[in-house]
C-alpha positions as CSV (number, residue, x, y, z in Angstrom):
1,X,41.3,-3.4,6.3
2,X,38.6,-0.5,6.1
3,X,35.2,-2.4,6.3
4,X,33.3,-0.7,2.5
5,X,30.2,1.1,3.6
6,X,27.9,-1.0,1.4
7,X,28.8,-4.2,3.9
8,X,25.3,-3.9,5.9
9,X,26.2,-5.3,9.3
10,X,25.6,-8.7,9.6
11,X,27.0,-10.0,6.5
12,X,28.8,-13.5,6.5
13,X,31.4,-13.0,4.0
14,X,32.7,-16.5,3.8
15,X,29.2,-18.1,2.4
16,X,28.3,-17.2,-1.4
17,X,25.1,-15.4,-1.7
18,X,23.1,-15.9,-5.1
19,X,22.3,-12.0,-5.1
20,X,25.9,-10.9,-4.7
21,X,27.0,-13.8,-7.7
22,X,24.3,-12.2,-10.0
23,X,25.6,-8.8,-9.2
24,X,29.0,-9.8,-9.9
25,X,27.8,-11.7,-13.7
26,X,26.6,-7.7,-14.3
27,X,29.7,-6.7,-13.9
28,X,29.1,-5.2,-10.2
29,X,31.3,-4.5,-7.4
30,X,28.5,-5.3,-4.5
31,X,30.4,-9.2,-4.2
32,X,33.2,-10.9,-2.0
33,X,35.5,-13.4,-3.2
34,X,33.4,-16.4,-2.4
35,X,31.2,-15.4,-4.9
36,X,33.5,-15.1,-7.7
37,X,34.5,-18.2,-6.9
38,X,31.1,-19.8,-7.1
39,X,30.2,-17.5,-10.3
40,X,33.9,-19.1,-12.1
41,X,32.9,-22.3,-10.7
42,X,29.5,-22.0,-13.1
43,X,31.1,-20.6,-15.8
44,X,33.6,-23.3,-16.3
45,X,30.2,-25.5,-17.1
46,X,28.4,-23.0,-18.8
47,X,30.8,-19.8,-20.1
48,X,28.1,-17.8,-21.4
49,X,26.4,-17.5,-18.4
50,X,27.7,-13.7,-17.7
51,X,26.0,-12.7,-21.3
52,X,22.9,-14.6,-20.4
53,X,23.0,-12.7,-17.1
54,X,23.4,-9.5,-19.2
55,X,20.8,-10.3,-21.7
56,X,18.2,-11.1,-18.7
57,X,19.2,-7.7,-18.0
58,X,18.7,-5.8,-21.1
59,X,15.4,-7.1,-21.2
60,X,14.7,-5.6,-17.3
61,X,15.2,-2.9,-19.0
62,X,13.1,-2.9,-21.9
63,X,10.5,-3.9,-20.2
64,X,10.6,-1.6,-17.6
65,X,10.6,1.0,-20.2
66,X,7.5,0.0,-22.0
67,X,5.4,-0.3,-19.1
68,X,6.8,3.1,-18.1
69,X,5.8,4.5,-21.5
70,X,1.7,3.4,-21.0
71,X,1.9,5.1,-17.5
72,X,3.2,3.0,-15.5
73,X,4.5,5.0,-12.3
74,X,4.5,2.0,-9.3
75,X,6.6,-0.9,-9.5
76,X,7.0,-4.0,-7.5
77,X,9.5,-5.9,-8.2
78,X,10.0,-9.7,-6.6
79,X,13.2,-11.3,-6.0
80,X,15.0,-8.3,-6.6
81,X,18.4,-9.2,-5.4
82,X,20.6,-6.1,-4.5
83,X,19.2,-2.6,-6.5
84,X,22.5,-1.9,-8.4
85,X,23.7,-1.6,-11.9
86,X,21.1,-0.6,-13.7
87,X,18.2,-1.0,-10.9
88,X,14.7,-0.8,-12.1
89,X,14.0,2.9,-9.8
90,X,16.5,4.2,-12.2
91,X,15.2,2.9,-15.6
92,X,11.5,3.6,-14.7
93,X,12.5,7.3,-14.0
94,X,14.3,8.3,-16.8
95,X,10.6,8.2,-18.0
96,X,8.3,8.7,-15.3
97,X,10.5,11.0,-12.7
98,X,8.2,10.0,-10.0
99,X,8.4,6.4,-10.1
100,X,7.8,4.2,-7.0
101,X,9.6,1.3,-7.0
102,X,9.0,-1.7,-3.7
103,X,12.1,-4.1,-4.4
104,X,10.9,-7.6,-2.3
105,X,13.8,-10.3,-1.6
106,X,13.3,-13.3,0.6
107,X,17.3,-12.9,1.2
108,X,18.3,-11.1,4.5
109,X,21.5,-10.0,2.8
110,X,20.2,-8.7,-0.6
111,X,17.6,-6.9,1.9
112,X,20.0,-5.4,4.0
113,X,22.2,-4.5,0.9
114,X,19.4,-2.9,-1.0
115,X,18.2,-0.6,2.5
116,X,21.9,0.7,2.5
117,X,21.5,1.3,-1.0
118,X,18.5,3.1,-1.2
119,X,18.5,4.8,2.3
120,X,18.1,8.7,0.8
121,X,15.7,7.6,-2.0
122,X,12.4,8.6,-0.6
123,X,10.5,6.7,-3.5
124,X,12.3,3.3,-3.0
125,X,11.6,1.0,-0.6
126,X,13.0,-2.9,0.5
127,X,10.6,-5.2,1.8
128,X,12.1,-8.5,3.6
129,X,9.2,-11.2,1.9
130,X,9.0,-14.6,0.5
131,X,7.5,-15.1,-2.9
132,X,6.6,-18.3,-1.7
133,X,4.3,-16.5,0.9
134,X,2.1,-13.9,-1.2
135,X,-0.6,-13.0,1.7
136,X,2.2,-11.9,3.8
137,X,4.4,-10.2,1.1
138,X,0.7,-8.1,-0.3
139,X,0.1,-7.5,3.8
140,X,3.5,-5.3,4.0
141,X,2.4,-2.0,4.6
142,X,4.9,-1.2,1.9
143,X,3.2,-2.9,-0.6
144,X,-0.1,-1.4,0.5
145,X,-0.7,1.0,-1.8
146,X,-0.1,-1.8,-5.0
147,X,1.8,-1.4,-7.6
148,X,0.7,-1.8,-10.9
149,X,3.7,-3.0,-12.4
150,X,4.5,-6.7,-11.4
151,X,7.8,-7.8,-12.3
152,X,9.0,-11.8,-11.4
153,X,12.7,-10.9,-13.5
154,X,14.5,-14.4,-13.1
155,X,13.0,-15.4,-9.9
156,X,10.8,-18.3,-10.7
157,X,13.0,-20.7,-11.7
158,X,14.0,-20.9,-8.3
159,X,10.6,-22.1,-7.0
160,X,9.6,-25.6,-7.3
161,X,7.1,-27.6,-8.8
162,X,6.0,-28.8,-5.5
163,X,6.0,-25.4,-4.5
164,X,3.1,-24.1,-6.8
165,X,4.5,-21.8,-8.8
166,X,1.7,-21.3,-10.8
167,X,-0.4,-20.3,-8.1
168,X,1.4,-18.3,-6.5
169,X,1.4,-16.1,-9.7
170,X,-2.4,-16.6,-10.2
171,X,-2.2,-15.1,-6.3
172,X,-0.7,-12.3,-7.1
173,X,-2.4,-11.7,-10.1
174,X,-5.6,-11.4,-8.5
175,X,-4.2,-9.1,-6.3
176,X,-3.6,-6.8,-9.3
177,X,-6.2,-4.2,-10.6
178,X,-7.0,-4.6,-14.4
179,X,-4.5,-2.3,-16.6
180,X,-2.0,-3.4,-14.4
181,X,1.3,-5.2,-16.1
182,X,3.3,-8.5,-15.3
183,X,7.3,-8.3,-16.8
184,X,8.6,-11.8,-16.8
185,X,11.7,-14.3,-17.4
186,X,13.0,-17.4,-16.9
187,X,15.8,-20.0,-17.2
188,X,14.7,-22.2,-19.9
189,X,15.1,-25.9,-21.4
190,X,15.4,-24.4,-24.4
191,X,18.4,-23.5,-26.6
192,X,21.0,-25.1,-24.9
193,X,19.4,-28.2,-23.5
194,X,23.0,-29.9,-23.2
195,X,24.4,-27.0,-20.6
196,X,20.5,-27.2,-18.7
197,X,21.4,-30.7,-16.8
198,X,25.0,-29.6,-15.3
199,X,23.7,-26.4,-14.4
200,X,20.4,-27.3,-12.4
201,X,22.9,-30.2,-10.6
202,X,25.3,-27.5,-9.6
203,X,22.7,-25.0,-8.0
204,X,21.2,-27.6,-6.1
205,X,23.9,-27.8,-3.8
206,X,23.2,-24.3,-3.0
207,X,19.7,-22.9,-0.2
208,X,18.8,-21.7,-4.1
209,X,17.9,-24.8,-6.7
210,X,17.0,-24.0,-9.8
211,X,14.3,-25.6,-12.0
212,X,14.3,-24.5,-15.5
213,X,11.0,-24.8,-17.8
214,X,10.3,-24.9,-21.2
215,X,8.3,-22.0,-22.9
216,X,5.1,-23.9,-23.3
217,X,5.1,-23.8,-18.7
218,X,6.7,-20.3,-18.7
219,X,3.9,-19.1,-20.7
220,X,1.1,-20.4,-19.1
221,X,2.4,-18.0,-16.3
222,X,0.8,-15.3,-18.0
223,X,-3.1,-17.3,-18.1
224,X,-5.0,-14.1,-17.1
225,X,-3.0,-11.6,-19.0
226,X,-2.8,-10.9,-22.7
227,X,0.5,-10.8,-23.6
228,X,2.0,-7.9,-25.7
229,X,3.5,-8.9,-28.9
230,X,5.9,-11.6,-29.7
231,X,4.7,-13.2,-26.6
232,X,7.1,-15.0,-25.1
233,X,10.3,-15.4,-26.7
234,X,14.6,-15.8,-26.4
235,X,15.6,-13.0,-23.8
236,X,16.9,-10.9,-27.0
237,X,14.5,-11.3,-29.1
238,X,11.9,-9.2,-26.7
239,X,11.5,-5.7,-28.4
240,X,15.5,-5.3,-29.2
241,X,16.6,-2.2,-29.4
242,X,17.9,-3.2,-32.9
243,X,17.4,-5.6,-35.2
244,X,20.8,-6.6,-34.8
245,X,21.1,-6.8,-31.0
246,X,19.0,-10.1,-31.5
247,X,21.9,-12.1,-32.5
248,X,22.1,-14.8,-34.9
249,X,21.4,-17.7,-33.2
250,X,19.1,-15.6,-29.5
251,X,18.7,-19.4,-28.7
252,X,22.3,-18.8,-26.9
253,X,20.8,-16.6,-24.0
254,X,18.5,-19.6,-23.1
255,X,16.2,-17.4,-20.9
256,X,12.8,-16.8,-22.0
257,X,11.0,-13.5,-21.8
258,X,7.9,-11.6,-22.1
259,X,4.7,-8.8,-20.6
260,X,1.5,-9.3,-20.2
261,X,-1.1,-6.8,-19.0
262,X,-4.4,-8.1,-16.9
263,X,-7.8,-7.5,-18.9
């Protein structure tokens, strides 16, 4: 069989990889069978997890688009997984054409992926780095020039509470000129707290545990930020596009959402 040319060399195709099972829960074709396997493995605890997938998404988008419309021209975006379906160089452009976007995964294979990808886009680049390691990942000569546009889009439930997430935000908040705009999300206790238990126990069999966090810790993310109206809410309820894409009961697509920009 012809090897596709977005395989980057290197790739173990026999271990699911939690980039390539959120790319498949978009609807992508950047996966291999394991990690179907592992995405219908969740799904059989949890079936909505492909529209909460989609609805973390949807608000990628949006926000990207609002911090595009006050100027926003330099992105970073942490724990990017692979740059398809919809990737953030894409949105921020169709508003500022000459958007910069530094996509930063800790994974070796959604880093590898995401070079292939982007290889003839001069205004995109993949940085290798650990979240969990900010002085390094703000040392990259990549990241030199900083964006002002920080975007942590469903990436830290995946850090622990013994691993300081909240300062390792405040880190890279401080890092951050003032103007500058944070665009975040996060699994959440909230909703559905009967689907939260099973799912945390399956990922922890996985390199990638989750720890989901109830809105009253996923807000305090933002302390040095003032967050732009409603704050932090449901995924869907984040500046819809319509009234009616917030759903009757946004409490379904348990993430929670929201921007703040640094005074």
């Amino acid at each position: 069989m012809t090897r596709p040319t977005w395989i980057p060399a290197g790739t173990d195709p026999d271990t699911p990889n939690a980039a390539r099972v959120y790319d498949y829960y978009l609807g992508g074709s950047h996966n291999f069978e394991v990690d179907r396997r592992m995405a219908r493995k969740a799904m059989e605890l949890w079936p909505d997890l492909p529209l909460i997938m989609r609805a973390n998404r949807a608000f990628l988008r949006r926000g990207v688009q609002y911090v595009a419309e006050q100027g926003v021209s330099r992105f970073l975006d942490i724990g990017s997984g692979i740059p398809t379906f919809g990737a953030v160089h894409e949105i921020a452009r169709e508003i500022e054409p000459q958007a910069r976007v530094v996509y930063v995964d800790r994974d070796p294979v959604a880093a590898a992926h995401g070079r292939l990808l982007l290889a003839d886009d001069p205004l995109s680049q993949v940085v290798e780095a650990d979240l969990r390691d900010p002085a390094r990942l703000l040392a990259e000569p990549a990241v030199e020039e900083l964006p002002v546009a920080l975007l942590l889009v469903a990436v830290l439930h995946f850090i622990t509470d013994d691993e300081d997430p909240d300062g390792l935000v405040r880190q890279l908040r401080e890092a951050l000129p003032p103007g500058s705009y944070l665009v975040l999300s996060h699994a959440s206790l909230e909703g559905r707290p009967d689907q939260a238990g099973p799912h945390q126990d399956l990922y922890r069999s996985t390199p990638t545990p989750l720890t989901m966090r109830n809105r009253e810790r996923i807000t305090a993310f933002f302390d040095g930020f003032d967050l732009v109206e409603p704050g932090v809410v449901y995924l869907s309820e984040w500046h819809p596009e319509t009234p009616s894409s917030v759903g009757a009961h946004p409490e379904r697509m348990t993430g929670m959402a929201g921007v703040g920009r640094r005074s």
